[in-house]
PLY file of the C-alpha trace (Angstrom):
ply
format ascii 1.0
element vertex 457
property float x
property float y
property float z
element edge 456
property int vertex1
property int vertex2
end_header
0.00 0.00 0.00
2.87 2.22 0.48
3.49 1.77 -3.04
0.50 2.77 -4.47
0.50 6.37 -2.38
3.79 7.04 -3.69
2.72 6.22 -7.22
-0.59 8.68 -6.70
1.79 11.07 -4.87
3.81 11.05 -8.02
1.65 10.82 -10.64
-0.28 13.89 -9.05
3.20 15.99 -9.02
3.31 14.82 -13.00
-0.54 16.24 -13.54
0.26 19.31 -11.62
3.22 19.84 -13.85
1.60 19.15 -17.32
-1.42 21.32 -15.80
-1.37 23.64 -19.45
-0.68 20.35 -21.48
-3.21 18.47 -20.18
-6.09 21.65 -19.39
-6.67 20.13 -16.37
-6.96 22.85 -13.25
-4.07 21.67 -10.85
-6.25 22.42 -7.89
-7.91 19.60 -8.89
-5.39 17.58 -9.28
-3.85 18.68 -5.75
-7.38 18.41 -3.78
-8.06 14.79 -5.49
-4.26 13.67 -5.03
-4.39 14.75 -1.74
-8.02 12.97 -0.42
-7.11 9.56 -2.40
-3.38 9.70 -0.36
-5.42 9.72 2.99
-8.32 7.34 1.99
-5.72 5.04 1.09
-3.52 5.95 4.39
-6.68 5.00 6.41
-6.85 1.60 4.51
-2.97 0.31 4.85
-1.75 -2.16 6.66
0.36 -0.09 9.37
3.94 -1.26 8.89
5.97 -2.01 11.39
8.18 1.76 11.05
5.13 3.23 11.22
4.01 1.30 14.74
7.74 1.96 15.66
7.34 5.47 14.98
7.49 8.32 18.10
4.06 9.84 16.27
2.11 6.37 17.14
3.88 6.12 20.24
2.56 9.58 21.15
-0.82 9.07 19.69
-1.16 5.80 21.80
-0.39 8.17 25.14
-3.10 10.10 24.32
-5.46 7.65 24.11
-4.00 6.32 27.52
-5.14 9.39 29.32
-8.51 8.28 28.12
-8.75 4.58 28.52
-6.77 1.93 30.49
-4.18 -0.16 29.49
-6.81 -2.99 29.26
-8.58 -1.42 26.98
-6.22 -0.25 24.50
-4.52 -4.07 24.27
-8.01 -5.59 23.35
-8.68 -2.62 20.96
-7.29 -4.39 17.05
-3.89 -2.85 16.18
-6.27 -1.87 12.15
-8.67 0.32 14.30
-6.04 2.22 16.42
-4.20 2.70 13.26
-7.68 4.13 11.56
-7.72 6.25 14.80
-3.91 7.55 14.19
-4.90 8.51 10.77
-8.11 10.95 12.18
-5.76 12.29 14.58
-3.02 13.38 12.35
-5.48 14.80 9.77
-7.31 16.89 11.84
-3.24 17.73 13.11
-2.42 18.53 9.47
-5.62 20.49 9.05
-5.24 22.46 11.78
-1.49 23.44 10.87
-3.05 23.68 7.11
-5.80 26.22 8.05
-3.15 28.40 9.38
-1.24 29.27 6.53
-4.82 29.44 3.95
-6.13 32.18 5.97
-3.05 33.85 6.45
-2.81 33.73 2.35
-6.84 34.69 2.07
-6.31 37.60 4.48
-3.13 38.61 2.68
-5.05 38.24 -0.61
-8.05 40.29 0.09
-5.84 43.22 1.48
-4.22 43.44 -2.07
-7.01 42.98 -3.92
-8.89 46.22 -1.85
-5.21 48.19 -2.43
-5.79 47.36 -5.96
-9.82 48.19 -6.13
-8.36 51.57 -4.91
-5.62 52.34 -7.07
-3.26 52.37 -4.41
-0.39 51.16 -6.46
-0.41 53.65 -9.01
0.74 55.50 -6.36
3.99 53.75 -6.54
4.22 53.12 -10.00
3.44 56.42 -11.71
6.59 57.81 -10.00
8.72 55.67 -12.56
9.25 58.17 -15.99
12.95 56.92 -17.50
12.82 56.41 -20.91
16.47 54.50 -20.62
16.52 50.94 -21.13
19.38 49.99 -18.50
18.14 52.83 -16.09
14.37 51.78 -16.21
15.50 48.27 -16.00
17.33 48.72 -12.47
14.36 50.98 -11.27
11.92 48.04 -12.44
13.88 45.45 -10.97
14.51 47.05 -7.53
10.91 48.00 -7.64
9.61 44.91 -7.94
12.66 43.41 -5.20
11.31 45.57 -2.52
7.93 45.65 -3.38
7.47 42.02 -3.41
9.10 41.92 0.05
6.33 43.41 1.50
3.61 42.45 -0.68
3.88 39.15 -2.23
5.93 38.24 -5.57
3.18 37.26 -7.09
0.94 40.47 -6.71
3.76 42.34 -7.42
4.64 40.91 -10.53
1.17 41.31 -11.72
1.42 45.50 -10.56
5.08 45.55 -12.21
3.86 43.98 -15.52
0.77 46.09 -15.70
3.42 49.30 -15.44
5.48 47.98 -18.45
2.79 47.36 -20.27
2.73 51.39 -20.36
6.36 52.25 -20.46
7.24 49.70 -22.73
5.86 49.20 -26.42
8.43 46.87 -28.18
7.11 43.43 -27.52
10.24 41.70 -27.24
12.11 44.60 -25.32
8.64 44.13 -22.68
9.08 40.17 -22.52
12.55 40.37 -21.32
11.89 43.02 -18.37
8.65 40.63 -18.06
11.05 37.85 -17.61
13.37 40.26 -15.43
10.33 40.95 -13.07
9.87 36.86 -12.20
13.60 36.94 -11.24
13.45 40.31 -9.14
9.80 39.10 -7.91
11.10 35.96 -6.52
14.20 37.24 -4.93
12.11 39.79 -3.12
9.83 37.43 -1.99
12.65 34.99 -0.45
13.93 36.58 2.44
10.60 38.09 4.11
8.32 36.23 6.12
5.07 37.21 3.98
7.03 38.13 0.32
6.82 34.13 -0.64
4.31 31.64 0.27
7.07 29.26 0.90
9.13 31.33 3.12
5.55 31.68 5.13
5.11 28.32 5.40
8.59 27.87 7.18
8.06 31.32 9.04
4.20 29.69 10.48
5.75 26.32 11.19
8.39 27.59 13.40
11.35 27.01 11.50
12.43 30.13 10.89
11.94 34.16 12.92
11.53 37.28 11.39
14.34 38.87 12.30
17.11 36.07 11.73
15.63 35.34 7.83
15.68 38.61 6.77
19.32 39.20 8.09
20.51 35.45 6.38
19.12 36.12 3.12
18.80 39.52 2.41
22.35 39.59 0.78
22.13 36.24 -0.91
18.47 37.10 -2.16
19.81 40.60 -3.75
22.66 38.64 -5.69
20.06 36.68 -6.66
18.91 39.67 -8.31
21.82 42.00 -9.28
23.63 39.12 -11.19
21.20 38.52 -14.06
20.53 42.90 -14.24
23.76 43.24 -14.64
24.86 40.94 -17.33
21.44 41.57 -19.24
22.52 45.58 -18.56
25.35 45.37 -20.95
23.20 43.87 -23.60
20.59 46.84 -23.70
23.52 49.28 -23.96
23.27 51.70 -26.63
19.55 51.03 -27.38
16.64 53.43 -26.30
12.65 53.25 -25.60
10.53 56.08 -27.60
7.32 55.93 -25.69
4.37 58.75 -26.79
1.88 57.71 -24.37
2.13 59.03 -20.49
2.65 56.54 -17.86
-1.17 56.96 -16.24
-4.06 57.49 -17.57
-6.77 56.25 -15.30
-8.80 58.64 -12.89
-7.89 58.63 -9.02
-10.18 56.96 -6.37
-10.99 57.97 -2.80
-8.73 57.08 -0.56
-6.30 55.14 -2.91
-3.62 56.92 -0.53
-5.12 56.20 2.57
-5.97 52.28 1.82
-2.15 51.81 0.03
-0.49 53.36 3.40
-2.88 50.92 5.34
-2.47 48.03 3.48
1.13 47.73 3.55
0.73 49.07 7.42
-1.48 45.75 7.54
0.77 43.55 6.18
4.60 44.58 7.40
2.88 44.84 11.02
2.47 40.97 10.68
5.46 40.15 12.25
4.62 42.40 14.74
2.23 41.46 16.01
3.00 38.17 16.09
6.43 39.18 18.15
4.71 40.93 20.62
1.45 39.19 20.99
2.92 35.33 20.23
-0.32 34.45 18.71
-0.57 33.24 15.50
0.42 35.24 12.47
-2.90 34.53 10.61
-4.82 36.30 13.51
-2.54 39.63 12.74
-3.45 39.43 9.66
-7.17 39.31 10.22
-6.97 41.74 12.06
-5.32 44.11 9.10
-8.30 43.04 6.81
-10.78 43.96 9.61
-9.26 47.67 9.93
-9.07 48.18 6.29
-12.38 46.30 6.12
-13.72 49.06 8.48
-12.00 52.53 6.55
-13.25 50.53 3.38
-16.89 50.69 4.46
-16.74 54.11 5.98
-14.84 55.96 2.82
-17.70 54.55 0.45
-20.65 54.94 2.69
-22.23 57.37 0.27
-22.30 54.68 -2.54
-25.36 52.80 -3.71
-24.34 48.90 -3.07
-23.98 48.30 -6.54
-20.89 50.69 -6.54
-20.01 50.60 -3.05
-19.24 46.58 -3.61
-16.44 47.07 -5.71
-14.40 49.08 -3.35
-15.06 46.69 0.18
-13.69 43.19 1.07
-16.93 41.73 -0.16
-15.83 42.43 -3.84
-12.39 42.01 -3.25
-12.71 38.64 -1.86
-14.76 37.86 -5.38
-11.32 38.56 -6.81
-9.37 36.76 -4.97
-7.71 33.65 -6.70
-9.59 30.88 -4.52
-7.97 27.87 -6.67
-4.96 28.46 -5.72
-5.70 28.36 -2.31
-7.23 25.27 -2.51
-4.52 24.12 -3.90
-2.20 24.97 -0.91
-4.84 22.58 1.09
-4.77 19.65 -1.69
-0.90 19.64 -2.25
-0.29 20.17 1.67
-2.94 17.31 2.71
-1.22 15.11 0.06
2.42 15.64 1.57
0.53 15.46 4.98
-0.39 11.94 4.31
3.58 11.12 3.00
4.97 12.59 6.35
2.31 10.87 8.93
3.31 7.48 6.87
7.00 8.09 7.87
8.15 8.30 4.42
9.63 11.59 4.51
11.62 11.07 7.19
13.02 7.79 5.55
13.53 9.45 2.39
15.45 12.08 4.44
17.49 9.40 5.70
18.07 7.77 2.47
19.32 11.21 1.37
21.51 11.71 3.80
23.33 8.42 3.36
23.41 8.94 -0.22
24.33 12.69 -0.63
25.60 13.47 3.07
25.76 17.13 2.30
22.72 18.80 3.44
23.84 21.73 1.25
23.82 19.38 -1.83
20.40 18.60 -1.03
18.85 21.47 -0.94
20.49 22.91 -3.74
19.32 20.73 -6.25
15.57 21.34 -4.16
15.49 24.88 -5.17
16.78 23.50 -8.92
13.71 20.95 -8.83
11.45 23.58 -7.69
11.71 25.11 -11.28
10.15 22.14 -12.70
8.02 20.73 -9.57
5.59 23.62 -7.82
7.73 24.86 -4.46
4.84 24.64 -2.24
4.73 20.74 -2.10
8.90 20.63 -2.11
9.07 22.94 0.72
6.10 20.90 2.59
7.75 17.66 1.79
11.04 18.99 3.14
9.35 20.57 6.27
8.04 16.93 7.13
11.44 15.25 6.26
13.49 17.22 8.49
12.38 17.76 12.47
12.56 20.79 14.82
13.79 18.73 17.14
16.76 17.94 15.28
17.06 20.97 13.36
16.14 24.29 15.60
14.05 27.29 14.63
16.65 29.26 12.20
18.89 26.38 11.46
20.65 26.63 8.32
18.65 23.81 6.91
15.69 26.19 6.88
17.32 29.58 6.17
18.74 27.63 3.06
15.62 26.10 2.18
13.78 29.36 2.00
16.36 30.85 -0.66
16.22 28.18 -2.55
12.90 27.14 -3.19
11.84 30.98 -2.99
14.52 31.86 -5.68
14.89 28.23 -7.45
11.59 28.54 -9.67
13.28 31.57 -11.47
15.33 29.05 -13.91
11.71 28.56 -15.62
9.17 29.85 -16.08
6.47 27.73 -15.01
8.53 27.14 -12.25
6.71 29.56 -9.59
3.63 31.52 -9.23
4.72 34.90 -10.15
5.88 33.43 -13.50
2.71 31.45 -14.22
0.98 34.95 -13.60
3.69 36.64 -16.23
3.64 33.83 -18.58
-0.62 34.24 -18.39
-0.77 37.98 -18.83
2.09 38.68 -21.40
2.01 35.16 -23.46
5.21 34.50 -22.67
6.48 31.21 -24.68
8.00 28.66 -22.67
11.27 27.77 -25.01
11.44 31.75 -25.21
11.97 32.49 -21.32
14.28 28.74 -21.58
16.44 30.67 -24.37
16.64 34.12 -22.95
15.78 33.91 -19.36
16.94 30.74 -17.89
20.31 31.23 -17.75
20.04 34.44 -16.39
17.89 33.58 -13.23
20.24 30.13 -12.90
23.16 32.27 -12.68
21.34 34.41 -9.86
20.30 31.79 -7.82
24.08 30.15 -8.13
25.50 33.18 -7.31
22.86 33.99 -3.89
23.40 29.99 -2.97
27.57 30.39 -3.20
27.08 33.88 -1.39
24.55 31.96 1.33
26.80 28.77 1.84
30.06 31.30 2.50
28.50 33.67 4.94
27.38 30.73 6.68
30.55 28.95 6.64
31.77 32.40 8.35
29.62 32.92 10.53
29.29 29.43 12.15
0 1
1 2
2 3
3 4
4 5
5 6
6 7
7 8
8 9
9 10
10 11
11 12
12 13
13 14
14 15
15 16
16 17
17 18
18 19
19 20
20 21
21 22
22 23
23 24
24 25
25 26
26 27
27 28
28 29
29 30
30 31
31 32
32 33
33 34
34 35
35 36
36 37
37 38
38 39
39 40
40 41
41 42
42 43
43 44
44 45
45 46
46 47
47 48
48 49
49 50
50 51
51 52
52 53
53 54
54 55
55 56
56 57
57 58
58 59
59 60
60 61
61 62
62 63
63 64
64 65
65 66
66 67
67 68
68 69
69 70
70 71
71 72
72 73
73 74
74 75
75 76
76 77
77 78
78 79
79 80
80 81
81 82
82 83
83 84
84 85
85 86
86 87
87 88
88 89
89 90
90 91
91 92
92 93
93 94
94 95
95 96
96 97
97 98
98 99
99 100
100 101
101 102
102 103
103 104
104 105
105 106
106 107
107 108
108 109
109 110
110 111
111 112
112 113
113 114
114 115
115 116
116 117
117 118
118 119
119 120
120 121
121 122
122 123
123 124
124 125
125 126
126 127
127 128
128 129
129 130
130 131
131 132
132 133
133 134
134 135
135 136
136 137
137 138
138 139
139 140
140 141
141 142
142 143
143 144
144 145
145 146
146 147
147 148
148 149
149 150
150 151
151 152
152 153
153 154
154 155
155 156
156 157
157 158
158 159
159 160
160 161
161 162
162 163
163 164
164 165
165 166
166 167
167 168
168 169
169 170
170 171
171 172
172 173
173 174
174 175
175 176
176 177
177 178
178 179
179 180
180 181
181 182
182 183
183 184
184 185
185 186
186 187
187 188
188 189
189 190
190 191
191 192
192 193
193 194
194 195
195 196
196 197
197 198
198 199
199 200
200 201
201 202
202 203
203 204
204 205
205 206
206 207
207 208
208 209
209 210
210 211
211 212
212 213
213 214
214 215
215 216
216 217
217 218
218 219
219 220
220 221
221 222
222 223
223 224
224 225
225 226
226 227
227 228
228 229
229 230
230 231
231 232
232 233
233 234
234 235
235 236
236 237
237 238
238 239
239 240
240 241
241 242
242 243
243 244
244 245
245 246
246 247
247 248
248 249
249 250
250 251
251 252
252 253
253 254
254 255
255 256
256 257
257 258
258 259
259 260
260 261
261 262
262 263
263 264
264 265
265 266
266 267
267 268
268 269
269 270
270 271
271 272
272 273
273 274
274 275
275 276
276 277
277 278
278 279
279 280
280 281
281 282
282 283
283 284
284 285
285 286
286 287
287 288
288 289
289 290
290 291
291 292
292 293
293 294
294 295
295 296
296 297
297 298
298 299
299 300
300 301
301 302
302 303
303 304
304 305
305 306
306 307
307 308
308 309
309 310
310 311
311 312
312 313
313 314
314 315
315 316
316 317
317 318
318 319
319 320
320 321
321 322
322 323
323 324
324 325
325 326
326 327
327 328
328 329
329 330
330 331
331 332
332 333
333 334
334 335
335 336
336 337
337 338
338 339
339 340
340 341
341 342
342 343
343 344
344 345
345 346
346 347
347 348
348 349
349 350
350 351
351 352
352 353
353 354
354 355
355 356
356 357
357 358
358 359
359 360
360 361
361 362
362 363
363 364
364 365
365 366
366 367
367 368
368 369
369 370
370 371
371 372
372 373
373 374
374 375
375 376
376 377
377 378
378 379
379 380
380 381
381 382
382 383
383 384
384 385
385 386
386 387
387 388
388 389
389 390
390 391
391 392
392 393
393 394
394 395
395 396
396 397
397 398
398 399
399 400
400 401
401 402
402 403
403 404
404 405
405 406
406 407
407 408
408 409
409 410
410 411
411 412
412 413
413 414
414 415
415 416
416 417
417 418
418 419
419 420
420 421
421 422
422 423
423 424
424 425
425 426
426 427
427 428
428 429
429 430
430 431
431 432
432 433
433 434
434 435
435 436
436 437
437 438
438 439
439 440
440 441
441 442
442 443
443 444
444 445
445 446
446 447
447 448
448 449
449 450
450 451
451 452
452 453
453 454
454 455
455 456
């Protein structure tokens, strides 16, 4: 039986992959991969690693405190095992339902900074006509921006902006491609700029403070490798652009919600310093406010018009597949880590590779081709806290590489399936003119990483 959920496992990871191939959603594929991996769990013959395991040995104290000793040795080894299973799904779930409403709440406060305009704010201010010039502004842009936001959202904003500054379809395609690369980087070394750097930051493994000092550096060479070399190829040419950079009329309070919305979102980590509740409350708390000023700023509006400017229509934009596919993918590596498996496979990698550096490399490499939200679950289940301590350089690692990894292509993360959507970006294209680029980045940030660690320790 262990066999067949790894073949499911896998062949779900291949139907996620081929998602555009095959036109099949892959938050369907994640959500059904991930329910057939625990009807299946539930179903197994435990094996003996499994019954040897310190999670069934824990599960079995519990039930101690609530029967005798008696009881549990007449009770069939098949229905303590089904009982293990309900356990660590409703575990899973409850670890799972941390990190989807931090990402809804996260979500909905863009999406009401967008309603308003808010970004234009930030945008607008960009005017070079030079191609090297506009491409460092762009690129820093997007580096910071995405820190605080998230690199997806960002790259959406940042491709919007050169779809004004920037007629020439191939000149707009490479800053396009430029924009996953800065988008990522950005995202890496903040708790809330990549969804897998928030899934290490919720899980404990690593603290504000430490993973914005460890990758910070790494994450910017990351980024300044690739502008640079593609810097000397646009010398000597120049943009002619006729149109202005705006057009579009302001809204109320477009200042007011942008100000509060990134107020919302950097105050995260905050709050979650100084309260030690979890970050997902912090963050509700950031919609509520701007849920609040929404309401009162548009309170003169009939609610055909009002809607468009409160959470109730931004959470009607919000992209609820790929949530869901956060809980499918996550459930489905749930299932792989309460099995055991990842922390054999772990093992097996270890005796096979040794170098834990090695490893995680070639993670952040996979990550280009595999989505980095399962990788980075997968890895969070092989290795333990125990083992490995809140800001280890396991994790710190981990968080550059699968934040900064999907860069090499451009299917490879979520800000690039968003460029690759909105700008038709051909996949051999980005492979021919991109690739290299971002691979030399993310070589460059990992060398940088592994050398300032080396130094430090």
């Amino acid at each position: 039986m262990n066999t067949l959920i790894i073949v499911v496992f896998i062949i779900g990871y291949v139907l996620i992959a081929l998602e555009h191939p095959i036109k099949i959603n892959k938050t369907a594929t994640a959500i059904l991969t991930g329910v057939v991996c625990w009807t299946l769990f539930v179903f197994m013959e435990p094996s003996p690693v499994l019954l040897n395991s310190k999670a069934f040995t824990d599960f079995k104290d519990i039930l101690s405190i609530e029967r005798t000793e008696g009881e549990i040795a007449a009770t069939p080894t098949d229905e303590i095992h089904k009982e293990f299973v309900s356990y660590e799904l409703n575990e899973h779930l409850a670890a799972i339902a941390q990190i989807l409403f931090f990402l809804l709440g996260a979500m909905t406060i863009v999406e009401l900074v967008d309603a308003h305009r808010g970004f234009r704010y930030i945008t607008d201010r960009i005017q070079t006509r030079n191609p090297q010039t506009l491409l460092w502004i762009v690129c820093f842009v997007t580096f910071f921006l995405s820190a605080i936001l998230d690199n997806l959202t960002t790259s959406i904003v940042m491709v919007s902006l050169i779809r004004k500054l920037i007629p020439d379809k191939e000149m707009r395609l490479t800053f396009a491609g430029m924009i996953v690369i800065a988008a990522n980087a950005g995202g890496a070394w903040t708790p809330i700029g990549d969804v897998t750097t928030t899934m290490l930051w919720i899980g404990g493994q690593v603290s504000t403070a430490a993973i914005m000092a460890s990758l910070f550096i790494p994450s910017l060479i990351c980024l300044l490798v690739p502008v640079i070399v593609l810097g000397f190829r646009l010398k000597g040419k120049t943009l002619q652009i006729a149109e202005p950079p705006h057009t579009t009329s302001e809204v109320k309070g477009g200042r007011l919600m942008l100000f509060l919305g990134v107020g919302a979102l950097v105050s995260v980590p905050v709050f979650k310093t100084l309260t030690h509740l979890p970050p997902y409350l912090g963050m509700l708390c950031g919609l509520g406010i701007l849920w609040v000023v929404s309401e009162v700023l548009h309170s003169g509006l009939d609610d055909v018009a009002k809607k468009n400017y409160t959470v109730a229509g931004a959470l009607s934009r919000v992209d609820v597949p790929s949530v869901l596919f956060f809980l499918g993918i996550l459930l489905a590596v749930g299932s792989l880590e309460s099995m055991q498996l990842l922390n054999q496979f772990a093992a097996y990698l270890d005796r096979t590779l040794g170098d834990q550096r090695i490893i995680i490399t070639l993670i952040g490499v996979m990550s280009a081709i595999v989505d980095n939200v399962p990788l980075v679950a997968a890895s969070m289940g092989m290795y333990s806290l125990a083992t490995y301590p809140t800001d280890h350089m396991i994790w710190e690692y981990l968080a550059y590489c699968a934040g900064t990894g999907g860069s090499i292509l451009i299917i490879g993360s979520a800000a690039g399936v968003a460029v690759m959507g909105m700008e038709k970006v051909d996949f051999i294209w980005y492979l021919k003119k991109i690739s290299v680029l971002a691979l030399l980045g993310y070589l460059g940030g990992a060398l940088v990483y592994v050398i300032t660690h080396n130094v430090n320790t």
